[in-house]
N, C-alpha and C positions, 0 to 999 in steps of 0.2 A: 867841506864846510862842516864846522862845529857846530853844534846848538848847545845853547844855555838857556837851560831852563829857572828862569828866576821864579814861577812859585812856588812858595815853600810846601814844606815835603807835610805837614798837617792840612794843608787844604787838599793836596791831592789823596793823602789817605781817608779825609771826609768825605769826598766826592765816590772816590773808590767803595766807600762804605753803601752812602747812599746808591751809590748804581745796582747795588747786592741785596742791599734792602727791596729798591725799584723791582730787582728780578726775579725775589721769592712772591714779594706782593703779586708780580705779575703771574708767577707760577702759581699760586694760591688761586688767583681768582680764577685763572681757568681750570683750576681743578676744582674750585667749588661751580663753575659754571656747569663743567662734564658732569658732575654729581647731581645736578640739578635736572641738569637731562635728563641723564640717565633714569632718576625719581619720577621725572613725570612722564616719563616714556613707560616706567613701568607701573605707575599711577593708570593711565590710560589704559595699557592691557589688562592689568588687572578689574579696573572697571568694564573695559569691554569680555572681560571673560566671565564678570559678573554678570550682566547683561544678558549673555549667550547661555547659562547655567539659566537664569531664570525662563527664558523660553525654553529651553528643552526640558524646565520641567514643567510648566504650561504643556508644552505639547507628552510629554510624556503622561500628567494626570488627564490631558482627553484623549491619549490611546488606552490609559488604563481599563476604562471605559469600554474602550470597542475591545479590548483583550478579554474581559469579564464574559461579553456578548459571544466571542467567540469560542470563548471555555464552555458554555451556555448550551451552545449550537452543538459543539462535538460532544458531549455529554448527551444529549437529545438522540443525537445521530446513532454513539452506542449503544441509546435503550433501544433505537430501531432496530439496528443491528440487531442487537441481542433478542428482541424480540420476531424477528422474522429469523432466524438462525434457532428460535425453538420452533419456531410455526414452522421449517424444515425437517427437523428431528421427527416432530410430530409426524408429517406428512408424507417421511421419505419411502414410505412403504405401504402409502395406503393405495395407492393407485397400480401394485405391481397384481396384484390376483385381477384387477378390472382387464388392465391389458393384457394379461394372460391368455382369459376368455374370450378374450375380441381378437389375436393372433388366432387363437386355437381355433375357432370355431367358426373366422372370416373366410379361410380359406379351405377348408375341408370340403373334399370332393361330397356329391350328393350320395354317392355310392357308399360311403363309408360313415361309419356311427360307432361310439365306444363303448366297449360294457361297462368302464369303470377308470376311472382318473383319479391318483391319488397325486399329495402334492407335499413336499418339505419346504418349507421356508428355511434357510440358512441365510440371514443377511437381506441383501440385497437380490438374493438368486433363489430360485424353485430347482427342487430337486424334484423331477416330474417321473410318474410310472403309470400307463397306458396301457390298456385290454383295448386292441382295438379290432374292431369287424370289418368287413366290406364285401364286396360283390366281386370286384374289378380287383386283379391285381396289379394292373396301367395303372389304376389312383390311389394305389399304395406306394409302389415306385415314385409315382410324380409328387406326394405327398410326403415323401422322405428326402426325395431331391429337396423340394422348396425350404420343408426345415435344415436342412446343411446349409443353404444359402443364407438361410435369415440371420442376421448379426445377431438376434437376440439367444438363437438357442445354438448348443454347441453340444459335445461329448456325445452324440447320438446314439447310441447301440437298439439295434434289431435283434430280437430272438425270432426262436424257430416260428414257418407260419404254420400252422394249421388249417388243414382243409375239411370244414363237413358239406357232405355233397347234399345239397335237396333239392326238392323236382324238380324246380326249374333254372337254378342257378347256384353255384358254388358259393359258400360262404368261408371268405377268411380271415382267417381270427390268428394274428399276432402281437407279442408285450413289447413294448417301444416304451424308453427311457431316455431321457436328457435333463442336460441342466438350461434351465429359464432365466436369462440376465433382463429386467427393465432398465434401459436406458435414457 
């Protein structure tokens, strides 16, 4: 079967025209519609990111606030510091001669008494030298024992003892040196 086409070939090229016309129009508007979208999609973000900037800097000027308070506090804290860290300096030495004399002298046998105590301060530590006497040479032993044991004294050296004999009981007389740590 043939066909014939009887209308003429200018109404079909106007048709054909308008169809191409119809299908830019048509591509046009949905490209100005995506555009439009697009616009207020990024209209809206932008305004909700304006939003979110404006609270966080609300919240950021009432943390400024507590951040001042808190530069406040540690400033404070380091005058404390700083001032119980002199009241240390100050202090680090003043309590080592009390405890010295309360070690020396708590526990020293009744039998025994010193001619003479001198004492070096280096530091923290006594450099100690002792003329010591006694009756008894048990509470000289036992008195040398307990200073080895004490954590506080150490390096102990004994010299020669010396004996003066009188009437009624021997007196000896040894120099004893250590060094004195307060802990």
């Amino acid at each position: 079967m043939i066909k014939i086409n009887l209308t003429p070939k200018e109404y079909l090229d106007k048709m054909e025209r308008s169809i191409l016309i119809a299908k830019i129009a048509l591509a046009g508007f949905v490209l100005a519609c995506v555009i439009f979208s697009l616009s207020v999609w990024q209209f809206t973000r932008a305004t909700a990111l304006e939003i979110e900037l404006a609270n966080k800097n609300l919240e950021y000027n009432s943390l400024k606030e507590d951040v001042k308070k808190a530069e406040e506090i540690k400033s404070q804290i380091n005058e404390i510091n700083n001032y119980i860290s002199a009241i240390d300096k100050i202090t680090k030495g003043r309590y080592l001669y009390v405890a010295f004399m309360q070690d020396l002298n708590n526990n020293l046998p009744e039998t025994m008494w010193f001619a003479g105590v001198q004492t070096k301060g280096s530091g923290e530590n006594l450099q100690v030298n002792i003329n010591l006497n006694s009756n008894s040479l048990y509470d000289i032993a036992w008195w040398i024992s307990f200073l080895e044991k004490n954590e506080r004294t150490k390096d102990i050296n004994v010299g020669n003892i010396n004996v003066s004999e009188g009437a009624e009981t021997n007196i000896y007389s040894l120099p004893l040196s250590f060094s004195y740590a307060y802990k």
